[in-house]
C-alpha positions in Angstrom: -18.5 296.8 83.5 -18.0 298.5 86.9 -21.2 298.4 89.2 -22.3 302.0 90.6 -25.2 302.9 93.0 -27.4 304.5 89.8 -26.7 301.4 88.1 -27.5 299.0 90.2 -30.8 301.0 90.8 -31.4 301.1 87.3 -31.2 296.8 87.4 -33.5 297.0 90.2 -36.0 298.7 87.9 -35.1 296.6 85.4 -35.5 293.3 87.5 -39.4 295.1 88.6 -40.4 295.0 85.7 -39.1 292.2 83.7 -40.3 290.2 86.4 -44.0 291.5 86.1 -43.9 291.1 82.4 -42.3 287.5 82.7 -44.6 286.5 85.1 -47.0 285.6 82.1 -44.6 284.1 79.5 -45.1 280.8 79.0 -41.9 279.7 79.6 -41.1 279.5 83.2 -37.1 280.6 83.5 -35.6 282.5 85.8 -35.1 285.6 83.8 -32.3 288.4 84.9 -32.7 291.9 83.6 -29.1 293.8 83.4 -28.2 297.1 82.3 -25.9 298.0 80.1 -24.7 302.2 80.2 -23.3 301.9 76.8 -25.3 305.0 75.0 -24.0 303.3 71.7 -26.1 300.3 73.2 -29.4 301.6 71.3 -30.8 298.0 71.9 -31.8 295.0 74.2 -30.6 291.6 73.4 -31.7 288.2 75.1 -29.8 285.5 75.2 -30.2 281.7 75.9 -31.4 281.1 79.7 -33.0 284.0 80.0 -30.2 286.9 80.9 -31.4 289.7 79.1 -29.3 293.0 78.8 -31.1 296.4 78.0 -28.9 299.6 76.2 -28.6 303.0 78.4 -28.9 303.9 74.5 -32.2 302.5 74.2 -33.4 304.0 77.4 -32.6 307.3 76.2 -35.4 306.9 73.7 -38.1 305.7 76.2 -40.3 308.1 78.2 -42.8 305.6 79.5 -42.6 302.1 81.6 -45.1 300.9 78.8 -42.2 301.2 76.2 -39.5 299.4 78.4 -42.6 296.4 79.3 -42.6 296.0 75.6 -39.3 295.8 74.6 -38.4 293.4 77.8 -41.5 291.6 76.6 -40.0 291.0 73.0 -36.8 289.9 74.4 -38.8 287.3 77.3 -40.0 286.1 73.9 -36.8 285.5 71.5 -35.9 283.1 74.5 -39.4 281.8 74.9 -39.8 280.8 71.3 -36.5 279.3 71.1 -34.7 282.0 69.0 -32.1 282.7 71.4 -31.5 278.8 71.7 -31.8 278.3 67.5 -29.0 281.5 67.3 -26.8 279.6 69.9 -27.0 276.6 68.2 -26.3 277.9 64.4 -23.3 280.4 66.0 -21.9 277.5 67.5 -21.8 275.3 64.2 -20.5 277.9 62.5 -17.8 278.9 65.0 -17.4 274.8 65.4 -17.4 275.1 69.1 -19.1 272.5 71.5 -21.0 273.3 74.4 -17.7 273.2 76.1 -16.8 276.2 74.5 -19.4 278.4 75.3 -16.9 281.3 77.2 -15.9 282.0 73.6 -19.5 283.2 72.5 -19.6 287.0 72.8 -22.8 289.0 73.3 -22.1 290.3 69.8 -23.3 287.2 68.4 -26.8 287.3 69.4 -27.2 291.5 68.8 -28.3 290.8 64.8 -32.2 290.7 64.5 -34.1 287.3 64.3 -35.1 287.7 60.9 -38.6 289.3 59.8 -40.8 286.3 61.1 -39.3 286.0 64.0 -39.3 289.4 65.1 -43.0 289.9 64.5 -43.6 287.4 66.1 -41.4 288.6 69.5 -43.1 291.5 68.6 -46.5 290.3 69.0 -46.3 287.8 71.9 -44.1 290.6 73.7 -46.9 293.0 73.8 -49.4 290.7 74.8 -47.1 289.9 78.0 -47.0 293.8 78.6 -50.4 293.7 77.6 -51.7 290.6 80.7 -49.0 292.8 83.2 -51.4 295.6 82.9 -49.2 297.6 80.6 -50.6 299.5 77.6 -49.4 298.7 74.1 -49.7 302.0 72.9 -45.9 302.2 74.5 -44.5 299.8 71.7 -46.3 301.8 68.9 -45.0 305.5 69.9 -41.4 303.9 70.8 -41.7 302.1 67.3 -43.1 305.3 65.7 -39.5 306.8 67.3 -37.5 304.7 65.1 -39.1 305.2 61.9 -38.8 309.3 62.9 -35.3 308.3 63.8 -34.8 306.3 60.7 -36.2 309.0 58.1 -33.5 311.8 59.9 -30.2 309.0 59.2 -28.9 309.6 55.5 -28.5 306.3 53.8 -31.5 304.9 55.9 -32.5 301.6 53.9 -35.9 301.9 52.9 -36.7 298.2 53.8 -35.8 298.7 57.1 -38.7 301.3 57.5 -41.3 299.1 55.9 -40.4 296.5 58.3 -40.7 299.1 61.1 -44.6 300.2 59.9 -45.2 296.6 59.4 -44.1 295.9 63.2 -46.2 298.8 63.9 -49.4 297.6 62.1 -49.2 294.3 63.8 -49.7 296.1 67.1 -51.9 298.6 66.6 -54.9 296.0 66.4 -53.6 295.0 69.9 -54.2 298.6 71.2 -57.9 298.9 69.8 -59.0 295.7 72.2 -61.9 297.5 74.3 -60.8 295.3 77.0 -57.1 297.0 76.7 -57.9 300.4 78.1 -54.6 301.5 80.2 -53.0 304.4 80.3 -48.9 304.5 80.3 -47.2 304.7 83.0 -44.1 306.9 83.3 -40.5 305.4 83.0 -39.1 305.7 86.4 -35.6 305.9 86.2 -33.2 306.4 89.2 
């Protein structure tokens, strides 16, 4: 992937951010925020050590700096809680590749979810870091709230996969009703 001036603004951005929602994670790493222009990219992934790639496909969906805290938040936290590092480990045993092997590893390997508990929990602890950086959670609900609307418009649309969507929802909201938490959402600033 080819460097252009947008897109190096755009990791800029990124980097801004990340770096004041990181600032509170417990785990002290020196994360790197990276864009990817893929619009087929409708994600973010992290990966062991703390690189972290974000999906121009994602982006499209966000219209506030609160939803792109959050989501950079739930990815500081698969690599904080040792997701990323238990993913590397199982892809690695079943690929049966040492740590010497580690070019082979493609970012593919790392895009499937974390399971339920795990991503309610990256969920959870991800907001709260957007939360102490001064961003409002009410960004992970409507971005959330976008993917169920999303979700009910696909044909074939597995109905688990919208229950776990409220449920990811419902964990936050609480989060949102804090009295202390009383910020209004920034806009996405975007080159």
């Amino acid at each position: 992937m080819r460097s252009t001036p947008q897109t190096t603004k755009i990791d800029e951005y990124l980097q801004a951010v990340g770096d004041r929602v990181a600032a509170h994670a417990q785990r002290k790493l020196p994360y790197r925020f990276h864009f990817d222009p893929s619009p087929a990219f409708k994600s973010a992934v992290g990966l062991p050590g703390g690189q972290i790639f974000v999906g121009g496909g994602i982006l499209a969906y966000m219209d506030s700096e609160d939803q792109l805290a959050a989501v950079l938040g739930h990815e500081v936290e698969h690599i904080a809680l040792n997701q990323c590092r238990d993913r590397l480990i199982q892809v690695l045993a079943e690929k049966h590749l040492s740590t010497d092997k580690l070019e082979e590893l493609k970012v593919d390997d790392f895009l499937p979810g974390y399971g339920h508990d795990n991503e309610l929990a990256a969920d959870r602890e991800g907001v709260k870091l957007a939360i102490e950086a001064g961003y409002s959670p009410k960004g992970a609900i409507r971005l959330l709230r976008t993917f169920v609307i999303l979700g009910q418009q696909m044909p074939n649309t597995p109905a688990e996969g919208q229950k776990r969507l409220e449920e990811r929802i419902g964990q936050i909201e609480p989060l949102s009703n804090q009295r202390e938490v009383q910020v209004s959402e920034q806009p996405l600033s975007l080159p």
